[in-house]
C-alpha positions in Angstrom: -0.4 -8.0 13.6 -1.1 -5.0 11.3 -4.7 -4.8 9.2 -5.6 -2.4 7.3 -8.3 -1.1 9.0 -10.4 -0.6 6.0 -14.4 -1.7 6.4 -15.3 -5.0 4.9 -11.8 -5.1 3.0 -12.2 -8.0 0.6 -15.7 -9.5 1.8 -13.8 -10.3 5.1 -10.1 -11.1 3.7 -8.0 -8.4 3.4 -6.4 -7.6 0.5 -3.9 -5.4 1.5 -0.7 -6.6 2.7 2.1 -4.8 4.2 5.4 -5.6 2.7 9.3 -5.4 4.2 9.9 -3.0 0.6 10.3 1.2 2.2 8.8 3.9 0.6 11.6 5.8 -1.2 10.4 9.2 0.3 9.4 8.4 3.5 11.0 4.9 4.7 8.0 3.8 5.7 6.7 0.0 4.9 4.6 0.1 1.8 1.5 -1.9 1.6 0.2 -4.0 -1.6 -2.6 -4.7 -2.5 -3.0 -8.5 -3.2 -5.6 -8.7 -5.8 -3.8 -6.7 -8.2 -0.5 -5.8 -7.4 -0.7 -1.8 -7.1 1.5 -0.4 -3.5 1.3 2.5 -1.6 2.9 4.2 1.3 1.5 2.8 4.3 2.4 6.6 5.6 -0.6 9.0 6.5 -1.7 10.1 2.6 -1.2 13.4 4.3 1.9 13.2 5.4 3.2 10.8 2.0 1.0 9.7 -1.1 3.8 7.7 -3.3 1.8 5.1 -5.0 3.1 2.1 -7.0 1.5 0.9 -9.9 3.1 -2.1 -10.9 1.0 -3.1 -14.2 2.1 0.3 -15.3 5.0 1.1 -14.4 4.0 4.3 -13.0 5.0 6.5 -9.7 3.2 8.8 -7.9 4.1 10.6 -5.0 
């Protein structure tokens, strides 16, 4: 089971989930964030930062 490892993510429910969708630079699993819909990589921000905003419309990476 994969968690996001984030401290007291969401009061004690995670908010992030990770998705079947593959980062278009890496191919990794991207991971969204429940409460409002943004992704990212689930890849080391090091290694790839493509972000998702889907309120936007806008890439990053």
């Amino acid at each position: 089971m994969w968690t996001c490892n984030v401290l007291n993510c969401g009061g004690g429910k995670c908010v992030h989930q990770l998705t079947d969708e593959r980062c278009p630079y890496c191919n990794n699993r991207m991971v969204r964030v429940a409460t409002t819909g943004f992704m990212f990589c689930s890849n080391h921000e090091a290694i790839c930062d493509y972000e998702l905003d889907i309120n936007r419309g806008e890439t990053h990476g």
